[in-house]
C-alpha positions as CSV (number, residue, x, y, z in Angstrom):
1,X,-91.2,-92.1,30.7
2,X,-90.1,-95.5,29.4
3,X,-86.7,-96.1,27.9
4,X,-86.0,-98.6,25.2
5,X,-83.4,-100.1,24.4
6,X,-82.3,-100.0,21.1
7,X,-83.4,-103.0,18.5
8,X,-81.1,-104.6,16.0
9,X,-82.6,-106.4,13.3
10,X,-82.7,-110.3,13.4
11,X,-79.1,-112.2,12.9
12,X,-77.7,-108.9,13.8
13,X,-73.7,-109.5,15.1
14,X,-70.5,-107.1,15.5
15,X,-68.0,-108.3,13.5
16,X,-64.8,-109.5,15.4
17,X,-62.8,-106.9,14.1
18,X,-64.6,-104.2,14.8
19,X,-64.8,-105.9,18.6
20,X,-61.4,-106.8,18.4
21,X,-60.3,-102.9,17.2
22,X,-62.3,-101.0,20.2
23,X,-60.7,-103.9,22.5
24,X,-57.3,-102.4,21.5
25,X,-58.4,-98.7,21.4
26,X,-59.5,-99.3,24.5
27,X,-56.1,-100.8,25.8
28,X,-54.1,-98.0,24.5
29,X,-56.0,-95.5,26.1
30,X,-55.7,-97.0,29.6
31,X,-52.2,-97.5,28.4
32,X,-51.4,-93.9,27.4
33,X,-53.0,-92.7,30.8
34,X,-50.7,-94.7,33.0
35,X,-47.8,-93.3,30.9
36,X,-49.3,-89.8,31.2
37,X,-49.3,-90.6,34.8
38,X,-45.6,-92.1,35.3
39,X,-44.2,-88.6,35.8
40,X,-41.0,-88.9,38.3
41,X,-42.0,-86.9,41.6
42,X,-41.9,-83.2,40.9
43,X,-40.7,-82.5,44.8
44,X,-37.3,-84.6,46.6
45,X,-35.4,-84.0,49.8
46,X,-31.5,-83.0,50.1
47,X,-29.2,-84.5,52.7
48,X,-28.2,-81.0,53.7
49,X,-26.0,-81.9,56.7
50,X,-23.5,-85.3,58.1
51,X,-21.3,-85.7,60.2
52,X,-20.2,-89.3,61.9
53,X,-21.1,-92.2,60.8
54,X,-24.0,-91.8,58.1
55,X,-25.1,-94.3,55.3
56,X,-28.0,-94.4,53.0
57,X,-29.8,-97.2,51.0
58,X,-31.0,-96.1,48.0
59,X,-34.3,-98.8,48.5
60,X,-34.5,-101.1,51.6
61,X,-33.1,-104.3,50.2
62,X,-30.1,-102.2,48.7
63,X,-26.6,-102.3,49.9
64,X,-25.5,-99.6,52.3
65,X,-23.5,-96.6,51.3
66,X,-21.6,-93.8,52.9
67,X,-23.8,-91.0,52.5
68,X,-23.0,-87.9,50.2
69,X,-23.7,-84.1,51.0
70,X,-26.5,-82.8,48.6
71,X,-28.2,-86.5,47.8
72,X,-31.4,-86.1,46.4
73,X,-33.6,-88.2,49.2
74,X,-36.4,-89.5,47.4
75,X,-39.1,-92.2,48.0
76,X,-37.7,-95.8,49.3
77,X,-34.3,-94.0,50.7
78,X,-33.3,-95.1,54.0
79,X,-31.2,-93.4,56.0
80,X,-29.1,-94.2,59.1
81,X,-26.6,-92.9,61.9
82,X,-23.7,-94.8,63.4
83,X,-23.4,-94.0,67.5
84,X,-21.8,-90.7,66.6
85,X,-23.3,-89.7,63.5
86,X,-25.9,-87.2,62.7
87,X,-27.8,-85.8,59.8
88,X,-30.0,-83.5,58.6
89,X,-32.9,-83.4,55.4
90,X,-34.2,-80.5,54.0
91,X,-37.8,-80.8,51.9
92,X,-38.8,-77.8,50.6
93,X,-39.6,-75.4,54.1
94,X,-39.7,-78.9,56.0
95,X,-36.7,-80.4,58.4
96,X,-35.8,-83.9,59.6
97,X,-32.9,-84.0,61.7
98,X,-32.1,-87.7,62.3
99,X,-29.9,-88.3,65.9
100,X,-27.6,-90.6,66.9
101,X,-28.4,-94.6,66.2
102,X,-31.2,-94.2,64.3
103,X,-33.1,-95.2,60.7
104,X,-35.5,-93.6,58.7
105,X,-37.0,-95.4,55.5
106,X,-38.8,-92.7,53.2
107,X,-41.8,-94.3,52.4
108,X,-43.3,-92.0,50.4
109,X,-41.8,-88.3,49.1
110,X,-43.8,-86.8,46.3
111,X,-46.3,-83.9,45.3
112,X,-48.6,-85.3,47.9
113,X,-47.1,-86.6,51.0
114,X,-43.8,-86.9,52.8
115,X,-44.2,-90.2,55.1
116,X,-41.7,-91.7,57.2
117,X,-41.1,-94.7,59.2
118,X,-39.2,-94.5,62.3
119,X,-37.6,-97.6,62.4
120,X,-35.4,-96.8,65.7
121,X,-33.9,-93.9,67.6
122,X,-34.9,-90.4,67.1
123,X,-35.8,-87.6,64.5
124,X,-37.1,-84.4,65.1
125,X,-39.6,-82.7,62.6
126,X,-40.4,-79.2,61.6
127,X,-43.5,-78.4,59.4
128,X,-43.2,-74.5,58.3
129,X,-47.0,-74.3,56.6
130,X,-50.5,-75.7,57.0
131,X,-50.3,-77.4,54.0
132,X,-47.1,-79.1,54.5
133,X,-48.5,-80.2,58.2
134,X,-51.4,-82.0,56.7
135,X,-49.5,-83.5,54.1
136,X,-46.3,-85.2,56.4
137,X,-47.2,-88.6,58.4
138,X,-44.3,-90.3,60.3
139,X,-45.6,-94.3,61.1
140,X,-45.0,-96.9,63.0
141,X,-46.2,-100.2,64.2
142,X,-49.7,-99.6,65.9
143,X,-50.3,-95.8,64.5
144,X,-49.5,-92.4,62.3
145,X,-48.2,-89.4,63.9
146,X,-49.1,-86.7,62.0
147,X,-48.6,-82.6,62.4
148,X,-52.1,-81.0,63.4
149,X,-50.8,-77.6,62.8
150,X,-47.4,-76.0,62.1
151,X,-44.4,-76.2,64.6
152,X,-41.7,-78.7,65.6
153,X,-42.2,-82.3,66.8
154,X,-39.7,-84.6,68.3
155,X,-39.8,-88.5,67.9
156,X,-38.5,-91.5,69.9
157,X,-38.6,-95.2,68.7
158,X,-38.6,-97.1,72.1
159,X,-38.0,-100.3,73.2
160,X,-41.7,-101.7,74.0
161,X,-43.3,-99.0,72.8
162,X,-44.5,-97.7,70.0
163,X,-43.1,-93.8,68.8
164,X,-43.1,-91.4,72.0
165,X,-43.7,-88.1,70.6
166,X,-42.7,-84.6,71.8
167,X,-44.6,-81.3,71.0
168,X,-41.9,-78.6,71.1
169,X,-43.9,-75.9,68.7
170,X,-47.5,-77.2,67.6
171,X,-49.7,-80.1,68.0
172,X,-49.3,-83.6,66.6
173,X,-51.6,-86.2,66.3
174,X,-51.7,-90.1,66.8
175,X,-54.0,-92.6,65.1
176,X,-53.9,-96.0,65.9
177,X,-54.3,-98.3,63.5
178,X,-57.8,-99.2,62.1
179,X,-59.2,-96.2,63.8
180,X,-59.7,-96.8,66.9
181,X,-57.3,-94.8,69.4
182,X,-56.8,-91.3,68.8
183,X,-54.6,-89.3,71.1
184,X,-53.6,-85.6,71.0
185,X,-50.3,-84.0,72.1
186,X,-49.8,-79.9,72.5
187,X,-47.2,-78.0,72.8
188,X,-45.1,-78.5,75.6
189,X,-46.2,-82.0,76.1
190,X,-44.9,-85.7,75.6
191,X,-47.1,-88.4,75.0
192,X,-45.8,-92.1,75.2
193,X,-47.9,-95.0,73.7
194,X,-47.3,-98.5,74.7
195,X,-49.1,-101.1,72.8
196,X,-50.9,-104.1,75.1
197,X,-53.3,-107.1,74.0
198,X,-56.0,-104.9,75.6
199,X,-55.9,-101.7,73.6
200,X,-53.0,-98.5,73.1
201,X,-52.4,-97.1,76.5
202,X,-51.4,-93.0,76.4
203,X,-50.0,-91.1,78.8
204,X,-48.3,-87.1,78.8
205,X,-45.3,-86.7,80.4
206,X,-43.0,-83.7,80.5
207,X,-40.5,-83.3,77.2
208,X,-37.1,-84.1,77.6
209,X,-34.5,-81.8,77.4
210,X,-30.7,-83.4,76.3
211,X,-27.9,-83.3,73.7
212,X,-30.5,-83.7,70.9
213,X,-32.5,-81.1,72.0
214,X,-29.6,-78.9,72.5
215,X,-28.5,-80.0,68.7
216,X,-31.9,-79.2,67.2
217,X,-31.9,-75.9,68.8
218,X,-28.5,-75.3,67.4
219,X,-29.2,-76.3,63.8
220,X,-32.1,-74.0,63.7
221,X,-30.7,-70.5,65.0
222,X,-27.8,-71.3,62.3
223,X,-31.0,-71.9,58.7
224,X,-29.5,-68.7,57.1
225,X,-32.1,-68.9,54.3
226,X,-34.3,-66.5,55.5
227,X,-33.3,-63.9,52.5
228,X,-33.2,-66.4,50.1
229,X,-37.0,-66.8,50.7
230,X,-37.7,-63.3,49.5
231,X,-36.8,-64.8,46.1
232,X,-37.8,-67.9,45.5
233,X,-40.3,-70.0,46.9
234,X,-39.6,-72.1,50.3
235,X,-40.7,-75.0,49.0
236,X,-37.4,-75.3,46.4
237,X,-35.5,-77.4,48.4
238,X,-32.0,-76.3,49.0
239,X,-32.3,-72.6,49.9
240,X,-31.4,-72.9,53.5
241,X,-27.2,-72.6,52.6
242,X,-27.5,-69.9,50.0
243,X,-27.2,-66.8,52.2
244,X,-24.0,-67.5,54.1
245,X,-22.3,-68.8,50.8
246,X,-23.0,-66.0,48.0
247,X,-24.9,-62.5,47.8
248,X,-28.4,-61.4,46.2
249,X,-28.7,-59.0,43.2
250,X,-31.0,-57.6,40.7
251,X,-30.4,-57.4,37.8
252,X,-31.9,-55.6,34.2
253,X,-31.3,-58.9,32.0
254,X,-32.2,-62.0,34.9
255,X,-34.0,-60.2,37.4
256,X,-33.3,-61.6,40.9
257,X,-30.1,-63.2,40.7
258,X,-27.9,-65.3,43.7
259,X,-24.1,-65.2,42.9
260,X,-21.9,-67.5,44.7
261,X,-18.5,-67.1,46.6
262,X,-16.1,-68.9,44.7
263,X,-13.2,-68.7,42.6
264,X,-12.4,-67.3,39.2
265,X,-11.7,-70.5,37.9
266,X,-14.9,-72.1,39.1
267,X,-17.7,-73.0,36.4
268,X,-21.2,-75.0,37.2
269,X,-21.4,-78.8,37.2
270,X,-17.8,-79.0,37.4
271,X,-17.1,-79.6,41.3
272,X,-18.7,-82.7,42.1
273,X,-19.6,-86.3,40.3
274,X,-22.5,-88.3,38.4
275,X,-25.1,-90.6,40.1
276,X,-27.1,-92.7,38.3
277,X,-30.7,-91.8,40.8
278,X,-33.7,-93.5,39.4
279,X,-36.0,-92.6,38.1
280,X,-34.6,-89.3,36.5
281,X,-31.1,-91.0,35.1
282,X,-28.1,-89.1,35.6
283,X,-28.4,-86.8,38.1
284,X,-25.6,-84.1,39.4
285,X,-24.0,-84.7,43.1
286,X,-22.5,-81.1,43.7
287,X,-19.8,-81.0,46.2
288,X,-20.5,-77.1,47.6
289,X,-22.1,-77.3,51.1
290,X,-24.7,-74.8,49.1
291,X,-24.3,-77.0,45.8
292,X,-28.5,-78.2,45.6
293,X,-31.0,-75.4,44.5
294,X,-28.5,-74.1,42.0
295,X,-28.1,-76.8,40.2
296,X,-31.6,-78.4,40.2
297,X,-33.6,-75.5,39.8
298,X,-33.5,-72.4,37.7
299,X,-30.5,-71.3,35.3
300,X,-27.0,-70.5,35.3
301,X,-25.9,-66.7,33.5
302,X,-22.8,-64.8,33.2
303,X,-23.4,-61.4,34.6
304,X,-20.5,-58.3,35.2
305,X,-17.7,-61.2,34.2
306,X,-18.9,-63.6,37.1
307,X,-21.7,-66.9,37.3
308,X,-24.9,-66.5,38.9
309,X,-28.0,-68.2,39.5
310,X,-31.2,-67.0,38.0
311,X,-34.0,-68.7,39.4
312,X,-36.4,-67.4,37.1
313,X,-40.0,-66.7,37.9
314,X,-41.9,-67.6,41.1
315,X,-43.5,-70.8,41.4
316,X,-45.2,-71.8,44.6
317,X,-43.9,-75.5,44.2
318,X,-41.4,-75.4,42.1
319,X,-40.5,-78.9,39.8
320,X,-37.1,-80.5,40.6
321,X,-35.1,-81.9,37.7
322,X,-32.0,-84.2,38.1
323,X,-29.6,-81.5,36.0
324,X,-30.3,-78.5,34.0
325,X,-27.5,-79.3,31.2
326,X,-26.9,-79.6,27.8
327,X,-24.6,-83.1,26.8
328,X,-22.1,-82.9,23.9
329,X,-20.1,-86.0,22.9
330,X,-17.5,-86.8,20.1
331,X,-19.8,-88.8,17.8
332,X,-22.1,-86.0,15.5
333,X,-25.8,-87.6,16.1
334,X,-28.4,-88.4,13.6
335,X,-31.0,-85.9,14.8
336,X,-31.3,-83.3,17.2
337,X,-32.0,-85.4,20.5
338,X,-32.2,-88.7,20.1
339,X,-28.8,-89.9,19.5
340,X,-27.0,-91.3,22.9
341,X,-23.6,-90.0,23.7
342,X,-20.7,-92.4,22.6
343,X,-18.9,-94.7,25.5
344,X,-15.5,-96.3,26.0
345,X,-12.7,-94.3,24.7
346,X,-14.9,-91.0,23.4
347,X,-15.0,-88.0,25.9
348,X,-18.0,-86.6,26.8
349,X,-19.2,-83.3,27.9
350,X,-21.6,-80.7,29.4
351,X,-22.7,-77.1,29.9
352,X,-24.9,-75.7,32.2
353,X,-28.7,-74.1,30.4
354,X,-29.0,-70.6,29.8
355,X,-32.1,-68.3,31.0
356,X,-35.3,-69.1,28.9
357,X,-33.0,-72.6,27.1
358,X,-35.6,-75.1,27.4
359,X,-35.4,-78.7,29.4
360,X,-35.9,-81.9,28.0
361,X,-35.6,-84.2,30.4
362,X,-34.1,-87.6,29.0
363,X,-36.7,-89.6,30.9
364,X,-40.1,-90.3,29.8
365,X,-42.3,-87.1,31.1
366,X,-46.0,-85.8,30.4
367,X,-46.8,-82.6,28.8
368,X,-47.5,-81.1,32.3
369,X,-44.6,-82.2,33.7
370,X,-42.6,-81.0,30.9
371,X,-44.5,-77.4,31.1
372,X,-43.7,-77.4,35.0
373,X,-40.4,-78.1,35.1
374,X,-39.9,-75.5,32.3
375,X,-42.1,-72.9,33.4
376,X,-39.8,-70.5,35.8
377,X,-37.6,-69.6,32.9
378,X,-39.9,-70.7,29.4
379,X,-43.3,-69.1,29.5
380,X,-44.6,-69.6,26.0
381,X,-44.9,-73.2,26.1
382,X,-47.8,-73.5,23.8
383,X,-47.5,-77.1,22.9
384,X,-45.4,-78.9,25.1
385,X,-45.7,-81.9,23.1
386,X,-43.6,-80.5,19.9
387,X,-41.1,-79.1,22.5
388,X,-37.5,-80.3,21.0
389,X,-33.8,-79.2,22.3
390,X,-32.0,-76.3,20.6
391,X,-29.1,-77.3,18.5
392,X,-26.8,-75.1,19.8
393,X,-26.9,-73.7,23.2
394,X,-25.6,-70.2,24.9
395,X,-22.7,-71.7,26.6
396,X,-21.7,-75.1,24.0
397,X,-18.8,-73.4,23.3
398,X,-18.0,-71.2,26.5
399,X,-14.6,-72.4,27.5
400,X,-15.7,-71.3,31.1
401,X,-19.2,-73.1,31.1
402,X,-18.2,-76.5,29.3
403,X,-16.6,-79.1,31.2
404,X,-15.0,-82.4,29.1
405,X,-14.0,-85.8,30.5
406,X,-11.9,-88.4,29.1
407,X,-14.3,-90.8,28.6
408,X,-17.8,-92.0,29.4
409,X,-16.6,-94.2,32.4
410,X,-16.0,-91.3,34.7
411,X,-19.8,-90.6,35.1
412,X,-19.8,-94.4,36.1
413,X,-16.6,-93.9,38.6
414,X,-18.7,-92.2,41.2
415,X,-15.2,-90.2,41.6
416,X,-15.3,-86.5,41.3
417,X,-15.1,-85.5,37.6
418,X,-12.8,-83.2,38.3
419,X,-9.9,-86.0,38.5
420,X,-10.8,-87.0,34.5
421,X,-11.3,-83.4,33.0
422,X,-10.0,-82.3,29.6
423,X,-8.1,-79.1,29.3
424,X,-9.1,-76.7,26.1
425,X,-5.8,-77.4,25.2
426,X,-6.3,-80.9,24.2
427,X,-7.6,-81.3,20.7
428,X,-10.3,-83.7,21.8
429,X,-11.9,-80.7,24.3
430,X,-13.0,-79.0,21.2
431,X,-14.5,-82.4,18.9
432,X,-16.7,-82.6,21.7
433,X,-18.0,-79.5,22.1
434,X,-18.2,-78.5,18.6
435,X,-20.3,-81.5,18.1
436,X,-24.1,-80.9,17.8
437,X,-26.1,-81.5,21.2
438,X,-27.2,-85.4,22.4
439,X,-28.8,-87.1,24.6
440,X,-27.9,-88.3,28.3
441,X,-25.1,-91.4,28.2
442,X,-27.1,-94.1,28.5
443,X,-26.4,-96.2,32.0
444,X,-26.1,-99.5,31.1
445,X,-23.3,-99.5,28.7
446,X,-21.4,-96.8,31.2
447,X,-22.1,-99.2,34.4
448,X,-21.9,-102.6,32.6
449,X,-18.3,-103.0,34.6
450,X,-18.9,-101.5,37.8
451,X,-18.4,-103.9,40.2
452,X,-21.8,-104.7,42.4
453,X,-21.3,-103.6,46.0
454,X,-22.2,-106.7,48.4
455,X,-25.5,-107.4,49.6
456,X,-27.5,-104.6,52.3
457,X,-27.3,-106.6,55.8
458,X,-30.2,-104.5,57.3
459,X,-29.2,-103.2,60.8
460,X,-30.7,-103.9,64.0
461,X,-31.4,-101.6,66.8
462,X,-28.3,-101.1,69.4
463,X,-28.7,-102.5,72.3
464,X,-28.0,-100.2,75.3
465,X,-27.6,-101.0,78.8
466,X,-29.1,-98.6,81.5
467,X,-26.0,-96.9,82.4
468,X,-25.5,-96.7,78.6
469,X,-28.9,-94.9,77.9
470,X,-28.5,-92.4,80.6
471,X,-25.3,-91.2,79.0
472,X,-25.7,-88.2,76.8
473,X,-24.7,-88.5,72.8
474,X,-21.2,-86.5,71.7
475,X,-22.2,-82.7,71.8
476,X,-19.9,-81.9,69.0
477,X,-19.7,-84.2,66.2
478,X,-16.8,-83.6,64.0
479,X,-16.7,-84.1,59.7
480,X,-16.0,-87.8,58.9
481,X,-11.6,-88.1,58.5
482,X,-10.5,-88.6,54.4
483,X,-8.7,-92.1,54.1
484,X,-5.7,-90.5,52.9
485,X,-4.0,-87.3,52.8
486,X,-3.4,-85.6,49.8
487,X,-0.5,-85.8,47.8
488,X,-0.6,-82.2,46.1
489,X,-2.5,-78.9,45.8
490,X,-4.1,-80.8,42.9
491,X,-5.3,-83.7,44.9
492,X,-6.4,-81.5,48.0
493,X,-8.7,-80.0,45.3
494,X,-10.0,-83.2,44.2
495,X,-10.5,-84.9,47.8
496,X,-11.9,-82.1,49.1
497,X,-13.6,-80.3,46.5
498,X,-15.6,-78.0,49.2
499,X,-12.4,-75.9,49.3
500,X,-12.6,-75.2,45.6
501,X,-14.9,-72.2,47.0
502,X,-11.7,-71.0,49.6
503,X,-9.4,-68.0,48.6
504,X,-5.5,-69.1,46.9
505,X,-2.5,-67.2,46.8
506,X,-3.3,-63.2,46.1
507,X,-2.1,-62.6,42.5
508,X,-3.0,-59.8,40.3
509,X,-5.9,-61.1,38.8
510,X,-7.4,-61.8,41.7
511,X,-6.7,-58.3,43.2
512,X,-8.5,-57.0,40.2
513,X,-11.8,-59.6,41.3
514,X,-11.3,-58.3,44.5
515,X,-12.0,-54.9,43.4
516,X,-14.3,-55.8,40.9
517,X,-15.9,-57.7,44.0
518,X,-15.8,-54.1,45.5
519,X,-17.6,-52.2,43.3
520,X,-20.4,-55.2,43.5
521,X,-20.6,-54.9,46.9
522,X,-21.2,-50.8,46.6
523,X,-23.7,-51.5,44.3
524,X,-25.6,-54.1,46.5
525,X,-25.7,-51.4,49.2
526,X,-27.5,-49.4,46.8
527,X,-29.6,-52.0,46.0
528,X,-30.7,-52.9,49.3
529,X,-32.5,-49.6,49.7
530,X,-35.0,-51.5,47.5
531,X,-35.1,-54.6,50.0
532,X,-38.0,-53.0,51.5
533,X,-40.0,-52.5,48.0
534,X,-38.7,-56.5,47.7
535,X,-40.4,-57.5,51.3
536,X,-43.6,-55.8,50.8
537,X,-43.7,-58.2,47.2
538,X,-42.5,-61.0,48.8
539,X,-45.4,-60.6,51.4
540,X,-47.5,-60.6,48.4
541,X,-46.3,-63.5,47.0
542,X,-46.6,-65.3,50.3
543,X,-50.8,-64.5,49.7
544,X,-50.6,-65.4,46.8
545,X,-48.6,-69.1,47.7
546,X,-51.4,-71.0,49.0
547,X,-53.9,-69.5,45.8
548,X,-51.1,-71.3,43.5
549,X,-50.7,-74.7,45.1
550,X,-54.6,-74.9,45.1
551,X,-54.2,-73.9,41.2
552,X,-51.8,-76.8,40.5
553,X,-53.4,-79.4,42.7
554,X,-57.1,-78.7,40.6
555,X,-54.8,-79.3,37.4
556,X,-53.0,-82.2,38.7
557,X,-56.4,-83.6,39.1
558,X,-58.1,-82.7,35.9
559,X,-54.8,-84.0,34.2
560,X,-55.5,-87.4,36.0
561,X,-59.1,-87.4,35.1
562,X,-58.1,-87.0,31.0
């Protein structure tokens, strides 16, 4: 069969603006597809553990910073240790513990892959799933290491030599560059690559067994998050303190609910300060050695006179979002959500979200992403698209949820906002939060005069003699000294905002929590008769883990396809 093409009649043209109008369509479809596709990554790591000397770069030209507990580590990070620092990053069920002198730039950190680059010293690695093996690469110059099946990997950056790697639990992988060395390394094993003009030479040695080892080892026997993975899924980073720092209950209204150990006066997103991460915008540094999950994830509820986290449904990969709050500012706005929230001299404030109050994130998201990151606690999201904030929320008015600053500048102070709050008391607490809900301050206005930190000098490996590399690193690391002691129980409150969670004086009241704290605890005993009922689901869900990550990675695709 022949195929014609079809004829036009003689003089036949297109008119130019009919060319010129598909040229634009055209443009704005290509246009409204890379916008559809600029969602911020749904997945980001926490810097769960320091101690020493530990800075971070928020990208690799930026200037270096003193690292903060509870950083969301995301894509173009780069960490490093001082000679006795340490720290440890938690991605969903995945560990990096970083040693003594060493760097780590986070080249890539989203729904797809975790990759690092070792720039010098040494990391250790733990992959928990299949999925997560495939999916995590640590490079270097001359090859990829990359987890061939679940376990825990240790490696070194050395002098000559490209990264040595260690196979404590599971097989890793190299590939050289351009594909042609390929070496294996099992458990139990060491395998050291040198580069040469001629090729990648490989050998196996035996691993080697020192204070790092001994540190890994200890970090991992104290991961108390085992029975917080019964609940929610192991990929939500920041589970792994939530055991040791607050109790599980079930509850008729929230279902599963984790309620923390703190005091009577405590309220959510009120211990800690504002960063300005991009790309989300304003996102919430907690100061609780537990302070990620619950504040980045989920929903905050008052149940039996005390806060708890609902994390809401079961997702296998659950969407991270910079802070689940509500703003309110001085200044009533125009309409419902896009009116910014006044600067200078107005106060501003926020609450934490209520179960099934929906997110609108104040940075530019697609209707998937705006589904996912709603979906644990909204589940008839219908048309994402029309999705608009409430104009009044559960706890606007809740003098125990609300927490009011001065003015806009202490988001910009990088100080904890607990040094800037406004007490009920004040007429100016209630303006604010009897105002209707806005948007997120915006940044510039708030950071227009904060000073610029001084250029990033980028650091060079340390250079150690022999005698110096054969001495083992400080086996107990101690918490990084304040600059200056307090000057009141106020101010010990303030520079040390982890002991907000520790017990005061005994009073009456808090005899009366104790008790109530009592009767809780009978009624968790009761409760835990249904742990087993709980496992068996949770076994369940574990099946059913791997079915829903397939699931979102087919609609992730047919989303980039449309």
């Amino acid at each position: 069969m022949t195929h014609r093409l079809p004829q036009h009649p003689p003089g036949f043209s297109i008119p130019l603006h009919r060319m010129l109008r598909t040229f634009v369509l055209a443009a704005l479809a290509c246009t409204a597809c890379g916008l559809a596709l600029a969602d911020p990554p749904a997945r980001v790591g926490r810097l769960a553990w320091l101690a020493g000397d530990v800075t971070l770069r928020e990208t690799p030209t930026a200037a270096s910073t003193a690292a903060q507990l509870n950083w969301p580590v995301s894509g173009g990070n780069v960490l490093s240790t001082g000679p006795a620092g340490r720290a440890e990053v938690w991605i969903g069920s995945s560990a990096v513990h970083l040693d003594v002198d060493t760097e780590v730039q986070v080249e890539q950190l989203d729904d797809d892959q975790l990759r690092l680059r070792l720039l010098h010293g040494s990391l250790a690695l733990r992959s928990a799933t299949p999925e997560v093996a495939r999916a995590t690469r640590v490079v270097s110059d001359g090859g990829t290491w990359s987890p061939a099946e679940p376990g825990e990997f240790r490696l070194d950056a050395t002098s000559g030599r490209a990264i040595d790697v260690t196979a404590w639990r599971g097989a890793v992988v190299f590939e050289g560059d351009g594909g042609n060395s390929r070496f294996t390394v099992r458990p139990g094993q060491r395998g050291e690559i040198t580069p040469s003009p001629a090729g990648i030479g490989f050998r196996l040695d035996v691993p080697v067994e020192d204070d790092f080892r001994n540190f890994v080892a200890q970090r991992d026997a104290a991961f108390d998050g085992r029975t917080a993975a019964r609940h929610v899924s192991p990929e939500m980073t920041g589970i792994e303190d939530l055991d040791s720092h607050g109790r599980w209950q079930q509850t008729a209204e929230y279902g599963t609910v984790w309620v923390p150990t703190v005091n009577t006066d405590w309220a959510p997103y009120r211990y800690g300060r504002w960063r300005w991460v991009d790309p989300w915008g304003w996102t919430w540094i907690d100061d609780a050695p537990w302070g990620f999950a619950p504040f980045h994830y989920g929903r905050w509820a008052m149940w039996n006179g005390r806060w708890c986290w609902a994390p809401g449904t079961y997702v296998a990969r659950p969407v991270y979002a910079p802070a689940l709050v509500g703003w309110v500012g001085s200044a009533p706005p125009a309409s419902s959500v896009s009116v910014s929230v006044s600067v200078g001299s107005a106060p501003v404030g926020w609450f934490p979200l209520a179960p099934h109050e929906v997110y609108v994130p104040p940075y530019r998201a697609s209707p998937v992403y705006m589904r996912n990151v709603n979906v644990t606690h909204v589940t008839n999201i219908t048309n994402v698209t029309n999705i608009v904030a409430p104009t009044h929320y559960t706890f606007q008015n809740d003098v125990r949820a609300t927490t009011v600053v001065n003015d806009g500048a202490a988001l910009a102070s990088r100080q904890p906002v607990a040094r800037h709050l406004l007490q009920p008391s004040d007429p100016r607490w209630h303006q604010v939060v009897g105002a209707a809900p806005v948007a997120a301050p915006p940044r510039d206005e708030l950071l227009r005069a904060e000073p610029h930190a001084p250029a990033a000098v980028r650091p060079q490996p340390p250079q150690r003699s022999p005698e110096m590399q054969a001495q083992p690193a400080p086996r107990e690391l101690q918490p990084r000294p304040q600059a200056r002691p307090p000057a009141s129980e106020s101010a010990r409150r303030e520079d040390h905002p982890e002991r907000h969670d520790m017990p005061r004086t005994v009073d009456q009241h808090e005899m009366q929590q104790r008790a109530l704290q009592q009767r809780e605890m009978q009624q968790g005993e009761m409760q835990q008769r249904q742990a087993q009922q709980r496992d068996l689901q949770h076994q369940q869900q574990m099946r059913q883990h791997e079915l829903e990550l397939q699931r979102e990675r087919e609609e992730r695709a047919r989303h980039h396809e449309r």
